[in-house]
C-alpha positions in Angstrom: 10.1 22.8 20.3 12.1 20.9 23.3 12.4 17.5 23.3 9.9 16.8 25.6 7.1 19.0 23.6 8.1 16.4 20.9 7.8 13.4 22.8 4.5 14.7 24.1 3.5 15.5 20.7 4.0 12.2 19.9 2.4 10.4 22.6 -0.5 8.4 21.3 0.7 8.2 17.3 3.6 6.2 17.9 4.6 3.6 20.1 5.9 4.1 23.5 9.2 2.1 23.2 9.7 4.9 20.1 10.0 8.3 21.9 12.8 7.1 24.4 15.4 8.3 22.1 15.5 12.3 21.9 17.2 12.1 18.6 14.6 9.8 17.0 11.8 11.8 18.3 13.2 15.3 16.7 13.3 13.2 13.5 9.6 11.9 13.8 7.9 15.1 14.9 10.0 16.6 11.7 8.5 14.5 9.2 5.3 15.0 10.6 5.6 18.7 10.2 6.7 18.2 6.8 4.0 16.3 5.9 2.1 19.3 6.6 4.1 21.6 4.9 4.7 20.0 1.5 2.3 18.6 -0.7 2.4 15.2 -1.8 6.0 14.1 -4.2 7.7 18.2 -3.6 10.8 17.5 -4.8 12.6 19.9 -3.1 11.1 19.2 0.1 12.7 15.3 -0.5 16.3 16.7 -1.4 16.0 18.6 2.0 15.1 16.0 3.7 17.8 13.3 2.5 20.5 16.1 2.4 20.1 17.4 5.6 17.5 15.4 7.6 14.4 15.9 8.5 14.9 18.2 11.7 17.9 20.0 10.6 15.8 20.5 7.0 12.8 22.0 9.0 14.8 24.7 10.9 16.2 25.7 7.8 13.1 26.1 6.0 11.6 27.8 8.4 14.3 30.4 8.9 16.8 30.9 6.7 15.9 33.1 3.0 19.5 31.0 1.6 19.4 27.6 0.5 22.0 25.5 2.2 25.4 24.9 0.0 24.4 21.2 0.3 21.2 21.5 -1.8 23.1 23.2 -4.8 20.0 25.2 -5.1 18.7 28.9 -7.1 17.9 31.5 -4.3 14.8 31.9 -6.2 13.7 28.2 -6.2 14.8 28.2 -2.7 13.0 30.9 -1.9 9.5 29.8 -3.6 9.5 26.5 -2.0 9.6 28.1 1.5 6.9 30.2 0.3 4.7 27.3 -0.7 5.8 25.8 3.2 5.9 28.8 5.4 2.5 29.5 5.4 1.5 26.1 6.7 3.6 26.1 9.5 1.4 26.7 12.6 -1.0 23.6 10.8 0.3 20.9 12.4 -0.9 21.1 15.8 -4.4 20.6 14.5 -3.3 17.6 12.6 -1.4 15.8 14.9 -4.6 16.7 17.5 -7.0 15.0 14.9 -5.0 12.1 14.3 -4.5 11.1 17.7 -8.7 11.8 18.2 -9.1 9.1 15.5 -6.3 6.4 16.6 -4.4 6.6 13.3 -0.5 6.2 13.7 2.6 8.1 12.1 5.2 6.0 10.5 8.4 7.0 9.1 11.6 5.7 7.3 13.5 3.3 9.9 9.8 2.0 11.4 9.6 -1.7 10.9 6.4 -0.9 9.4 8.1 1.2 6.8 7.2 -0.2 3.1 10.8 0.2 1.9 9.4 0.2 -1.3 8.5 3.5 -1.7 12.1 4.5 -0.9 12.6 4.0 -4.9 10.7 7.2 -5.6 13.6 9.4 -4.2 13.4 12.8 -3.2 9.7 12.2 -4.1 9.3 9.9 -1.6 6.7 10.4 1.2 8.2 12.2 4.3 5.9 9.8 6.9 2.8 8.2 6.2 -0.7 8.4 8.5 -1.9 5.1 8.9 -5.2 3.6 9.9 -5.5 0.0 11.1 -2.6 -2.7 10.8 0.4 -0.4 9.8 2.4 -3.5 9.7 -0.1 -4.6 6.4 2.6 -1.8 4.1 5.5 -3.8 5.2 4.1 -7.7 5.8 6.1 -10.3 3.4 5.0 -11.6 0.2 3.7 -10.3 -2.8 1.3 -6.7 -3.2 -0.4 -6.0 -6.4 -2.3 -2.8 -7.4 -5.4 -3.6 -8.9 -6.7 -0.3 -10.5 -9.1 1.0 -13.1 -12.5 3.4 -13.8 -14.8 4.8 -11.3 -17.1 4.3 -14.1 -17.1 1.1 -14.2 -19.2 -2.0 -16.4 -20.6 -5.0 -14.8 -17.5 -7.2 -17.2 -14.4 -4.8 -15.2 -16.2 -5.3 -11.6 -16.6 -8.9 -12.1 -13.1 -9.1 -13.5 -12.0 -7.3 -10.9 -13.2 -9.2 -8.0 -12.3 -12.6 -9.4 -8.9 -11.5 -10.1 -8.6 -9.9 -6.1 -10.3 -13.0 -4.8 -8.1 -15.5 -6.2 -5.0 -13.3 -5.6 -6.3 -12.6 -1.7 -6.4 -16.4 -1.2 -3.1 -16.9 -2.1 -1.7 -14.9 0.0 -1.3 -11.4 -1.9 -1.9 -8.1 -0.6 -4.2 -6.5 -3.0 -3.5 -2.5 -2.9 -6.0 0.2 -4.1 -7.1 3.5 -4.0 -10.7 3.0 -2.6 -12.5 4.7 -5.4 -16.1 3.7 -6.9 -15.9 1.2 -9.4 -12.8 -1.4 -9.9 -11.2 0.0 -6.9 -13.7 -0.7 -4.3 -14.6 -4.0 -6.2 -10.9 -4.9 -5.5 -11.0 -4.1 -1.8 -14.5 -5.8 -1.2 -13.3 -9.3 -3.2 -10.4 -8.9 -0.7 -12.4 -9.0 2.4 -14.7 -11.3 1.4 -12.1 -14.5 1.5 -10.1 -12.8 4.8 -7.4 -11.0 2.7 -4.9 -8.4 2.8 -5.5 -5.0 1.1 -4.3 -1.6 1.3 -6.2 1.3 0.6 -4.3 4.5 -0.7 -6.1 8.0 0.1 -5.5 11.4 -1.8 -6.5 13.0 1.4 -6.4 12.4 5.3 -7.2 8.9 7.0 -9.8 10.5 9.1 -12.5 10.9 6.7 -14.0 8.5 4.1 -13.9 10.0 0.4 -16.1 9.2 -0.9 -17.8 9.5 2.1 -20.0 6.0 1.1 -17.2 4.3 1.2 -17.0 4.7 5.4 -18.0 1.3 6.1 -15.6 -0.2 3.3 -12.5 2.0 4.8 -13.5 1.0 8.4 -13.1 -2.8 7.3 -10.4 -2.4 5.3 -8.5 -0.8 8.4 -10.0 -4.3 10.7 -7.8 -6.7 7.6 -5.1 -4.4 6.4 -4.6 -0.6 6.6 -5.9 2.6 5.2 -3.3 4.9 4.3 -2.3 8.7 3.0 0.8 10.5 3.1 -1.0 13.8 4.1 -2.0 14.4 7.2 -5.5 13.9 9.1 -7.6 17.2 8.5 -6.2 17.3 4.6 -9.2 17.1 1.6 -8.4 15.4 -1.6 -7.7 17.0 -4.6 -6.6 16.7 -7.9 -2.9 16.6 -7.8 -3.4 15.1 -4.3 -4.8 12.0 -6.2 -2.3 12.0 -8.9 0.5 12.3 -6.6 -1.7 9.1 -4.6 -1.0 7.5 -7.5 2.6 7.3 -7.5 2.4 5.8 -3.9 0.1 2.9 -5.2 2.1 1.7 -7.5 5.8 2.4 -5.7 3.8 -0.1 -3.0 2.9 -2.6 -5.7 5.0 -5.4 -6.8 3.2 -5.1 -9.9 0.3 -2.9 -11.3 -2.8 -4.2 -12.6 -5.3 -2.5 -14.4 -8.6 -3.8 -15.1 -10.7 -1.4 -17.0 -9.9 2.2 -17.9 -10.7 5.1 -20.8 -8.5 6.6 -22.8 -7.7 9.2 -20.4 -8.5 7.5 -17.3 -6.4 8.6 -14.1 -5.3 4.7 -14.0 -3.3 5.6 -17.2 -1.4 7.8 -14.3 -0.6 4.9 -11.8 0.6 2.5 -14.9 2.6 5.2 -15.8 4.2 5.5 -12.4 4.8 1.7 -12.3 6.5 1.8 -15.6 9.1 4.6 -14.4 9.5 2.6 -11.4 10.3 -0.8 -13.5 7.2 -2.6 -11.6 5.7 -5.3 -14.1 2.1 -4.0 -15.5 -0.6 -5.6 -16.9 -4.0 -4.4 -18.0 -6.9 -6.6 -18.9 -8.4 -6.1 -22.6 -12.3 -5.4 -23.0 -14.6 -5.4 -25.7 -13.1 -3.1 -29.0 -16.1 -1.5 -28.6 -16.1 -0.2 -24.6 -14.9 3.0 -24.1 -14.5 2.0 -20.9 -11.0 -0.5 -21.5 -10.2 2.0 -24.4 -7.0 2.6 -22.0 -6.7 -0.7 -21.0 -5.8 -1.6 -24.7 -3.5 1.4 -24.6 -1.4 0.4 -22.1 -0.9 -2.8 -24.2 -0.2 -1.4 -27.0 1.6 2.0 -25.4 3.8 0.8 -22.3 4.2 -2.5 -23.2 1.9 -4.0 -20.9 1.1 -7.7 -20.6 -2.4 -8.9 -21.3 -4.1 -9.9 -17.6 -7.2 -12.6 -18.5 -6.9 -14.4 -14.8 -5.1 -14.2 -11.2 -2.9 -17.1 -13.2 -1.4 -14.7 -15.4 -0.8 -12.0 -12.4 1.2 -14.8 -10.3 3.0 -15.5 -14.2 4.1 -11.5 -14.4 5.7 -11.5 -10.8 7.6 -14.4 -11.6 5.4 -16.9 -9.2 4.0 -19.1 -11.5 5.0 -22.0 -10.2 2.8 -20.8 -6.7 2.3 -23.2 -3.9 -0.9 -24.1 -5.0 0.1 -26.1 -8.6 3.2 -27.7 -6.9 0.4 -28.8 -3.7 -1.8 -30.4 -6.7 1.1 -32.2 -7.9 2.3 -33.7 -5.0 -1.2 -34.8 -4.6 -1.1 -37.5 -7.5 -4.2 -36.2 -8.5 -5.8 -35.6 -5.4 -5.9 -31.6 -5.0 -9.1 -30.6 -3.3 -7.3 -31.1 0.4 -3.8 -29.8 -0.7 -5.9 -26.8 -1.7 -8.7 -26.2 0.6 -5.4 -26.7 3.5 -3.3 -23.7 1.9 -6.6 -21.8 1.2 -6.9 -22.0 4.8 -3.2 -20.8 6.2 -2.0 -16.7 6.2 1.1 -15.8 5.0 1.1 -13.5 8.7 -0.7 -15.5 11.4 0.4 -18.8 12.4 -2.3 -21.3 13.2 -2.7 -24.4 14.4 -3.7 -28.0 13.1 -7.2 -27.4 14.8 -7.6 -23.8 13.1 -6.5 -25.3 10.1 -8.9 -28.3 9.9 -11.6 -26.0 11.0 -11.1 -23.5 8.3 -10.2 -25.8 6.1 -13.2 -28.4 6.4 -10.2 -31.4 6.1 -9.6 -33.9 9.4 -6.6 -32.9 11.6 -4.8 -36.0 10.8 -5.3 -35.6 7.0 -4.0 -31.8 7.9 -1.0 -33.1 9.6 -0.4 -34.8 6.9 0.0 -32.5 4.2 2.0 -30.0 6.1 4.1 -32.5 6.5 4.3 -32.4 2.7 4.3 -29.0 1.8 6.9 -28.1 4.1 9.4 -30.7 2.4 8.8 -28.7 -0.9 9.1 -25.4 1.1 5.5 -24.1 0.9 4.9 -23.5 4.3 6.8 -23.1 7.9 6.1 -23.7 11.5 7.0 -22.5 14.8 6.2 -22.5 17.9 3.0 -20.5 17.4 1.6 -23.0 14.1 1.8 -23.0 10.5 2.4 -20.4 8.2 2.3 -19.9 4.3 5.6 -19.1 2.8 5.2 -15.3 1.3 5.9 -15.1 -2.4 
């Protein structure tokens, strides 16, 4: 492919201001072939990739039966990775079609919208990443949690669930999930419902709902943050497909939570992903008697989790326990209800204004000057020329 057949390619998945440089757009089109070719975390793939780059890796693969002397690779493993690749490589032009169809957008390593943090996962890290809605949601300051657990969930773990994502969505934290029945979804709807952050994971492509009753919740998660998948538009979920999803939630996460799970729940997957990554995890204990947090109280007792009972003890695991809100409440000598209600009412993204502010807020403008005023003396919140802001975590 010329360089203009990339840049063409790319027209309508990336911004214009991006395909100007030829170089960048080989690179881009590259790791959007790859993300055809490869399935999700193929670790060979990844040591191709950073070795050589992502063009230069893709010629190779395509052509040559020899594993570069920089990959210090068997023939024979060389050889059956380009046979799990090869026959995928007339894919993409379907993919990329579909993708531009459905307004998703391609981001790769380098993209300001790039979550850097899934860089820690190495050769098994995502070649690009298909995004629906605010790509700039996987890289926005402050905190990101992973709030995980059973499709199969009780009344106790969905109500847990949403009070823990509510409170934590207030505050400023992007809540990250995997859009699934049960805690998932309960997650992602708490979320929404006070005008939060959250990031939904998918197993399989952007451009269709799984499962598929969960179109409306995907469609306004993409309106407040960003539905995302490492595999391309066009791609169903599968097994491996979500354990590999898994890996991504928590690499995204500051931390992983998880609310309710059995023994052998696939949440047992993502905590053990967080572990190897050195995230903080937490699970939140259940009844004795509930299957249903059986692996909840495994991960306490297994990986050393720490026991979640509120949104407090989240903020305590990532090290923000003394949040924005308990030092507001102090400096209110008693009087917290406006110190609250007025960071309730800012975003850790948007600026606003005094008159936004009082309005969402319900406290008079002056009164709203007022403790701004404050809260930016103790470093809670910063202003431009656009408003006020919440500092991120």
């Amino acid at each position: 492919m010329t360089d203009e057949e990339a840049r063409v390619a790319l027209t309508g998945l990336v911004p214009a201001s991006d395909l100007d440089d030829p170089e960048s757009c080989r690179e881009r089109w590259a790791r959007a072939r790859w993300s055809v070719l490869a399935e999700p975390g193929d670790g060979i793939a990844g040591l191709t990739i950073q070795r050589l780059g992502a063009f230069a890796a893709l010629r190779v693969a395509l052509r040559d039966d020899a594993p570069p002397e920089e990959l210090d690779l068997s023939v024979r493993d060389w050889r059956r990775a380009c046979a799990r690749w090869r026959p995928r490589q007339d894919d993409h032009a379907y993919a990329i079609e579909r993708a531009k169809r459905v307004g998703v957008r391609l981001i790769v390593p380098g993209d300001a919208a790039w979550p850097e943090r899934v860089d820690e996962l190495g050769i098994h890290a995502p070649a690009a990443l298909w995004v629906r809605g605010s790509a700039d949601a996987l890289a926005a300051p402050g905190a990101a949690i992973a709030l995980v657990g059973a499709r199969a969930a009780t009344a106790y773990g969905v109500q847990v669930a949403g009070e823990i994502a509510g409170e934590l969505a207030v505050a400023g934290v992007t809540i990250v999930s995997g859009a699934a029945v049960g805690i998932d979804a309960a997650a992602h709807r708490a979320c929404l419902a006070v005008d939060g952050s959250t990031i939904a994971v998918l197993a399989g492509g952007v451009d269709k709902a799984y499962p598929s009753g969960h179109a409306g919740l995907l469609t306004n998660v993409s309106r407040r943050g960003a539905v995302m998948s490492e595999v391309p538009c066009g791609t169903a979920p599968t097994k491996w497909r979500f354990l590999q999803r898994n890996r991504l939630i928590a690499a995204l996460s500051d931390a992983t939570v998880v609310i309710e799970a059995g023994w052998r729940s696939g949440s047992l997957n993502t905590a053990g992903h967080a572990a190897a990554l050195g995230r903080a995890l937490g699970a939140v204990p259940g009844p004795i008697t509930s299957a249903a947090s059986a692996g909840c109280h495994r991960i306490l007792r297994e990986y050393d989790g720490r026991c979640i009972t509120s949104a407090d003890d989240v903020r305590e695991m990532i090290g923000w326990s003394d949040g924005p809100r308990r030092d507001a409440e102090s400096a209110a000598d008693g009087r917290t209800d406006d110190a609250t209600r007025v960071l309730d009412a800012l975003s850790t993204r948007t600026p606003r204004d005094v008159a936004e502010i009082a309005r969402r807020s319900g406290v008079a403008g002056e009164e709203v000057s007022a403790w701004l005023g404050l809260m930016t003396l103790d470093g809670w919140v910063v202003s431009d020329e656009r408003g006020w802001r919440r500092q991120g975590a």
